[in-house]
C-alpha positions as CSV (number, residue, x, y, z in Angstrom):
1,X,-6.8,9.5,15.2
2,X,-9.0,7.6,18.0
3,X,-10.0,5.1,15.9
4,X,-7.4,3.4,13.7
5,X,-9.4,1.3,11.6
6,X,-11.1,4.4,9.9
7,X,-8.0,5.1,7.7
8,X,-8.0,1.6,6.4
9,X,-11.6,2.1,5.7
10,X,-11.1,5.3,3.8
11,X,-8.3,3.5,1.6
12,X,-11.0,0.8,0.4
13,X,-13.5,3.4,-0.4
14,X,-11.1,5.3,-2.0
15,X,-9.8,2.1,-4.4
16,X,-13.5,1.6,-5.3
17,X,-13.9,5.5,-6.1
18,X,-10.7,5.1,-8.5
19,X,-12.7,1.8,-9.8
20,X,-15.3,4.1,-10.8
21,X,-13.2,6.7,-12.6
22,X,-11.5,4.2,-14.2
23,X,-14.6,2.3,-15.5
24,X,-16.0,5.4,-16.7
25,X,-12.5,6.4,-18.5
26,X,-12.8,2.4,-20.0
27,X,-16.6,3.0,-21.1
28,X,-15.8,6.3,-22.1
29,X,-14.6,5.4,-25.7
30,X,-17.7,3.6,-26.7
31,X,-20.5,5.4,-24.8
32,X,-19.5,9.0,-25.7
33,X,-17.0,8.2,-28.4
34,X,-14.3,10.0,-26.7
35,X,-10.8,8.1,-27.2
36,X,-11.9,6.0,-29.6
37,X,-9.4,4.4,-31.7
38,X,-8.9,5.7,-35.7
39,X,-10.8,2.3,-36.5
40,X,-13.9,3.2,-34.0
41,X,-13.2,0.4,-31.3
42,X,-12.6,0.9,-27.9
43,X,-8.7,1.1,-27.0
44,X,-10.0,-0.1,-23.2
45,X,-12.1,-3.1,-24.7
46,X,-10.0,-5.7,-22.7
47,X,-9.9,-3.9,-19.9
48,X,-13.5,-2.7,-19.3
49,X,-14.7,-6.0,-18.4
50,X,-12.2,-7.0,-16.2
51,X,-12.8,-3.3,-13.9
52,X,-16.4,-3.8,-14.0
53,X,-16.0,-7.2,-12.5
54,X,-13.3,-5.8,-9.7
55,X,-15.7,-3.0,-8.9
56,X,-18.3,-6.1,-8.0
57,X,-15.8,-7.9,-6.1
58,X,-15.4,-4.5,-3.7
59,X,-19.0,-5.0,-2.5
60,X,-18.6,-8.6,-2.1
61,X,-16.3,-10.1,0.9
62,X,-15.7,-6.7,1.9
63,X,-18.9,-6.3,3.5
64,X,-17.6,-8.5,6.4
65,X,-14.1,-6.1,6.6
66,X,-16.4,-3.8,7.1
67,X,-19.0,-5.3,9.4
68,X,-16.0,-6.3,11.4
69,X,-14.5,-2.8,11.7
70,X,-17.9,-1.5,12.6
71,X,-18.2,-4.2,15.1
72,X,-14.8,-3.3,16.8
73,X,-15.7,0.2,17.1
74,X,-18.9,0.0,18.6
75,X,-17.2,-2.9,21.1
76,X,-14.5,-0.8,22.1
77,X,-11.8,-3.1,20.2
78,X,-10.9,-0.6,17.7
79,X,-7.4,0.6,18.6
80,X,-6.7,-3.4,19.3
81,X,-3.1,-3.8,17.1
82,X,-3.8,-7.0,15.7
83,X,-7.2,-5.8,14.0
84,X,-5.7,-3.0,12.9
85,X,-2.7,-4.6,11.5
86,X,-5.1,-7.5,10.0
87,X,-7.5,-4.3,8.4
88,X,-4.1,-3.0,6.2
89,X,-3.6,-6.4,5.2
90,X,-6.6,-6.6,4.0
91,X,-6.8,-3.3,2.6
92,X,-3.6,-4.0,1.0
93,X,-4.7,-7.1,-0.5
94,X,-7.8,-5.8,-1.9
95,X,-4.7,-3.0,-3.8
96,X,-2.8,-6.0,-5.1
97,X,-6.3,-8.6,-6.1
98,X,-7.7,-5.1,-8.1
99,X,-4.3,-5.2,-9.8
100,X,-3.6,-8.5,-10.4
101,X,-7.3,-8.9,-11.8
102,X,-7.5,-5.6,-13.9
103,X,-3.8,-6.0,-15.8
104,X,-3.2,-9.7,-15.8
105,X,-5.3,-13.0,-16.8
106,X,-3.4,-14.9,-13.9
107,X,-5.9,-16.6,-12.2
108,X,-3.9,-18.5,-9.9
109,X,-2.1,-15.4,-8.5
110,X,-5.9,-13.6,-8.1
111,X,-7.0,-16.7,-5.7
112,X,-4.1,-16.3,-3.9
113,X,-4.0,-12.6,-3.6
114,X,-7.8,-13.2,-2.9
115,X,-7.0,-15.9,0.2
116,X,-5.0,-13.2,1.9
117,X,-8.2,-11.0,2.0
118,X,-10.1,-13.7,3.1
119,X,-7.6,-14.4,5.7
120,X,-7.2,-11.7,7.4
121,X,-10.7,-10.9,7.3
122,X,-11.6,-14.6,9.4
123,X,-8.7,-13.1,11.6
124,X,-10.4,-10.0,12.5
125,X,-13.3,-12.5,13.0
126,X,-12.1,-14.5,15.5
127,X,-10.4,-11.6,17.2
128,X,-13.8,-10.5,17.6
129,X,-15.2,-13.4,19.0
130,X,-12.0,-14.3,21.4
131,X,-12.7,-10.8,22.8
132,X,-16.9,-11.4,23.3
């Protein structure tokens, strides 16, 4: 592949696709009354809130991964290691945060999982701007 920083790419949009199957499986039980518990409620109750919210956070800071990537392909910088390297961390991060905030209440390990997005996202940044 010419330009590296597409697969990266693909894996976020694929994580947010998989947010949006699992959000519907969540909502599922209390829209269409499909896998509803014997009682009525919503099995996924706990959990649909906290998917919704990780969906969000997917069109939030990664709107400058992506503005960065786009950036680096149109400059030419696009097979540069280090951005590619710093787009799979990223990528990778975003993995772990969506985990971390969909099956656990730790908020602690979320900001931290969240700082290594951030990170590498400032990194691809400045790589950009050292190379302008």
């Amino acid at each position: 592949m010419s330009n590296p920083l597409i697969c990266p790419m693909a894996v976020h949009v694929g994580l947010a696709a998989f947010l949006y199957v699992m959000l519907t499986v969540a909502r599922a039980p209390s829209i269409w009354g499909i896998g509803r518990n014997p009682d009525g409620t919503n099995p996924f109750a706990s959990h649909e809130p906290r998917i919704s919210a990780n969906l969000s956070n997917q069109f939030e800071w990664p709107l400058f991964f992506y503005a960065a990537c786009l950036l680096a392909t149109l400059e030419h910088l696009a097979t540069d290691h280090l951005l590619s390297w710093l787009a799979w961390i990223f990528v990778a991060g975003r993995l772990l945060h969506s985990a971390v905030q969909i099956l656990t209440r730790n908020v602690r390990l979320r900001g931290l999982v969240f700082t290594l997005n951030f990170l590498a996202v400032l990194g691809m940044w400045a790589r950009l701007l050292l190379s302008a």
